[in-house]
C-alpha positions in Angstrom: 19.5 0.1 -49.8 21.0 -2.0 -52.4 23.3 -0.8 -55.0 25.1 -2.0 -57.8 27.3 -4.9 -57.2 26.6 -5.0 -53.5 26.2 -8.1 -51.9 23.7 -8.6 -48.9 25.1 -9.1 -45.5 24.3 -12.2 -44.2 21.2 -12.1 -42.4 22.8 -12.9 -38.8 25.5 -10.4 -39.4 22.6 -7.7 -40.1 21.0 -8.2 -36.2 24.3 -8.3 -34.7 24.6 -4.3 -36.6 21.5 -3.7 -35.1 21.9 -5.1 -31.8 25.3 -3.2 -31.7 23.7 0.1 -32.8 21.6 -0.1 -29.9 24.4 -0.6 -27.5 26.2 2.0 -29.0 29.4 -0.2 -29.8 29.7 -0.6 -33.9 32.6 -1.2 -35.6 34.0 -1.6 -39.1 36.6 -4.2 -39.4 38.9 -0.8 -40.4 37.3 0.5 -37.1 34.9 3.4 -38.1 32.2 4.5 -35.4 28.9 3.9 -36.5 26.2 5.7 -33.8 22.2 5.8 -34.3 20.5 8.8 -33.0 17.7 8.2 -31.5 18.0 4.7 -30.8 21.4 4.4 -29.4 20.9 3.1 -25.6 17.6 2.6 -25.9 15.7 0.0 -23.4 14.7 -2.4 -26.6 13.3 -5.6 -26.6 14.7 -6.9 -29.6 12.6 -9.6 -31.7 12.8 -11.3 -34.7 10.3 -11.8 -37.3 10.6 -15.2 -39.7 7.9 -17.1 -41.5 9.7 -19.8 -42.5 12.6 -22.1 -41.2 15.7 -20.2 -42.9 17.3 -17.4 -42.1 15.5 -15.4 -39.5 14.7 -18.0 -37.5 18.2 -19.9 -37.5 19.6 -16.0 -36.3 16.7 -15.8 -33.5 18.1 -18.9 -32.0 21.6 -18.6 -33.1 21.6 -14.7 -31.2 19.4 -16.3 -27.8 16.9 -13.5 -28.9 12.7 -14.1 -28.8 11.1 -15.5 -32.4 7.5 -14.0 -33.7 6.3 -16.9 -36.3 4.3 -15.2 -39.6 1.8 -17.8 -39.1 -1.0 -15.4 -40.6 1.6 -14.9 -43.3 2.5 -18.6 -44.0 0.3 -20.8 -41.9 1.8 -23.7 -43.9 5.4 -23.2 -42.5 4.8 -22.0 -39.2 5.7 -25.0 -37.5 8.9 -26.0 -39.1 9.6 -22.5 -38.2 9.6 -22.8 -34.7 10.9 -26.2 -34.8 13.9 -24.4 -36.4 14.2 -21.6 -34.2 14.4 -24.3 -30.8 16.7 -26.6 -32.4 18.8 -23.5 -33.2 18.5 -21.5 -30.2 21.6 -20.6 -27.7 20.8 -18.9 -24.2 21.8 -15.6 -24.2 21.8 -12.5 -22.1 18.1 -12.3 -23.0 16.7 -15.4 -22.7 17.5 -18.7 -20.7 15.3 -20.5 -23.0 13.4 -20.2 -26.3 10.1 -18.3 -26.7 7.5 -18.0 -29.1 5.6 -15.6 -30.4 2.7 -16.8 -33.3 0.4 -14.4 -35.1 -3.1 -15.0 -36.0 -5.7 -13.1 -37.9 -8.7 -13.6 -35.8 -12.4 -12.5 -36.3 -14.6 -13.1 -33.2 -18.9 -12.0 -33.1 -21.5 -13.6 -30.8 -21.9 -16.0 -33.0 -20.2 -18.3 -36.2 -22.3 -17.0 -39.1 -21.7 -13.6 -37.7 -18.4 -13.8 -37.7 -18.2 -15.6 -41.1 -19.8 -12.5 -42.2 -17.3 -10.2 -40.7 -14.8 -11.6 -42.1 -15.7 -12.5 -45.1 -14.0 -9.2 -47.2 -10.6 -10.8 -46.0 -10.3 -12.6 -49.1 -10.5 -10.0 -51.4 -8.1 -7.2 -48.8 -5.7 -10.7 -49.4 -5.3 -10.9 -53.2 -5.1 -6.9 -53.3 -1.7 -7.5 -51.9 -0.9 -10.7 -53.2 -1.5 -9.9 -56.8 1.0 -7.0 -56.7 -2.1 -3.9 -56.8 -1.2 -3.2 -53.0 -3.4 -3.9 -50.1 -6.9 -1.7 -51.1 -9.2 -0.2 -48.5 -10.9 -3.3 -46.3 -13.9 -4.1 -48.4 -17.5 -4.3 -46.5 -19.1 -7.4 -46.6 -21.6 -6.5 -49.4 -18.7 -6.1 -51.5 -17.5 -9.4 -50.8 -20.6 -11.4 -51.5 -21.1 -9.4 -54.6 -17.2 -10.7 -56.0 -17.8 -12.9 -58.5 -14.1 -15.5 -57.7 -12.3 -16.8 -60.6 -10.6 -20.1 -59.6 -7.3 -18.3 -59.8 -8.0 -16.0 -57.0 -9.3 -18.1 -55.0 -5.7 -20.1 -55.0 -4.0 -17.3 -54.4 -5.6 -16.7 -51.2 -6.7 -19.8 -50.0 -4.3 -20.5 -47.5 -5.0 -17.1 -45.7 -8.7 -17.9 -46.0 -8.6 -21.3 -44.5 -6.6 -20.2 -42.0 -7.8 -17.5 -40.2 -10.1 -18.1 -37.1 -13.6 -16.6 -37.6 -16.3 -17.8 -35.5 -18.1 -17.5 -32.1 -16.2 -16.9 -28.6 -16.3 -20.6 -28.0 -14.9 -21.3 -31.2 -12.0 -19.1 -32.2 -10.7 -19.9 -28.5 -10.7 -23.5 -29.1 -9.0 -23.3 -32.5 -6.5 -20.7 -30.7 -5.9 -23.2 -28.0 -5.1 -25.8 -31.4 -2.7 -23.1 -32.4 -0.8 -22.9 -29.6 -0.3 -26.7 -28.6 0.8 -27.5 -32.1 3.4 -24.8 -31.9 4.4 -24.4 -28.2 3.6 -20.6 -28.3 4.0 -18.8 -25.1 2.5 -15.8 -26.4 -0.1 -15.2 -29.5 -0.4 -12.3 -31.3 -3.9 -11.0 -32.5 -4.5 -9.0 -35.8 -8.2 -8.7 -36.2 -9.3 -6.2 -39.3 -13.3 -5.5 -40.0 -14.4 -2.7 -42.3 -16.8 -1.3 -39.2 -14.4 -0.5 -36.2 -16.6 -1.3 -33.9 -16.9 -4.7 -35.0 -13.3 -4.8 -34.6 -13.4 -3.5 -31.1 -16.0 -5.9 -30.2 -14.4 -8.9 -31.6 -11.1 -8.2 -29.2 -13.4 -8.0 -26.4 -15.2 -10.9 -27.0 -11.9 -12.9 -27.3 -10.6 -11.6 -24.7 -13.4 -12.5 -21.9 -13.7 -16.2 -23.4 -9.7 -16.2 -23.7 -10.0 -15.1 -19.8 -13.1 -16.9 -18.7 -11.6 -20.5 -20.3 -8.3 -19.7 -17.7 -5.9 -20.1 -20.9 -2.4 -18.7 -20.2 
């Protein structure tokens, strides 16, 4: 909550609150008790979330704590990111070294056009939240074809559109596997949204027998 003539705590400052909540030791610099109920003592594993190479990802390092890169957020900064967060990072009680989380939106059928199809209302769900309306119900992919694009929506969601992963088994687990050697992931993290469930469900098992068949970590 911001109010009047406050000034925001620097962004470091603001984990160290939280990771101090947790343990149940907060201060004030005039020594006031500050105690979060439920929460307090809690078996947390803290992460932080950045999508760029500024703040969030200089504390992640800074504080030794585990990174999560937006990458199906801002796919265009995803690797300075990370790059930011190793250069920065400091072992800690947590971690000995860095690690990586990167997200992905992923679309997986049996095969590309399929899959194309699938996801093809994700352009639309993008610029309901990008143009300030808030994110609408998933469209079906009649609706899609049937949006007529002017050239300024297409801009505004063409770097989600380009980079999502849609396409057969074979395919999404090669462009995964591009994914995580540019960016030294050790772990990925799947968002997959289909208007049909089921198509949803399907796609996360299809991924995850070719993820397993291929032997990728």
């Amino acid at each position: 909550m911001q109010y009047p003539g406050s000034e925001v705590p620097d962004y470091r400052e603001q984990v160290d609150q939280i990771q101090a909540l947790i343990r149940g030791d907060l201060r004030t610099a005039d020594g006031l008790e500050a105690h979060a109920l439920p929460g307090e003592g809690a078996d947390l594993q803290l992460w932080v979330l950045g999508s760029s190479a500024g703040s969030s990802a200089q504390a992640a390092g800074a504080l030794g704590l585990p990174f999560g890169a937006n990458y199906h957020v801002s796919p265009a900064a995803v690797v300075e990111a990370v790059d930011a967060y190793r250069k920065a990072f400091v072992p800690s009680d947590v971690l000995a070294e860095p690690h990586v989380l990167v997200s992905a939106d992923v679309v997986v059928a049996e095969d590309d056009a399929t899959a194309r199809r699938l996801a093809s209302p994700y352009g639309l769900w993008v610029h309901s939240i990008r143009s300030g309306r808030g994110a609408i119900p998933f469209p079906t992919p009649e609706e899609a074809e049937a949006h007529v694009w002017t050239d300024e929506e297409r801009a505004l969601v063409d770097d989600r559109v380009r980079t999502q992963f849609a396409g057969s088994p074979a395919t999404v687990t090669e462009k995964l596997r591009v994914l995580q050697r540019a960016t030294g992931a050790d772990e990925l993290l799947i968002t997959t949204i289909t208007h049909d469930h089921a198509d949803r469900v399907r796609s996360l098992e299809l991924l995850a027998q070719a993820w397993a068949r291929d032997g990728s970590p």
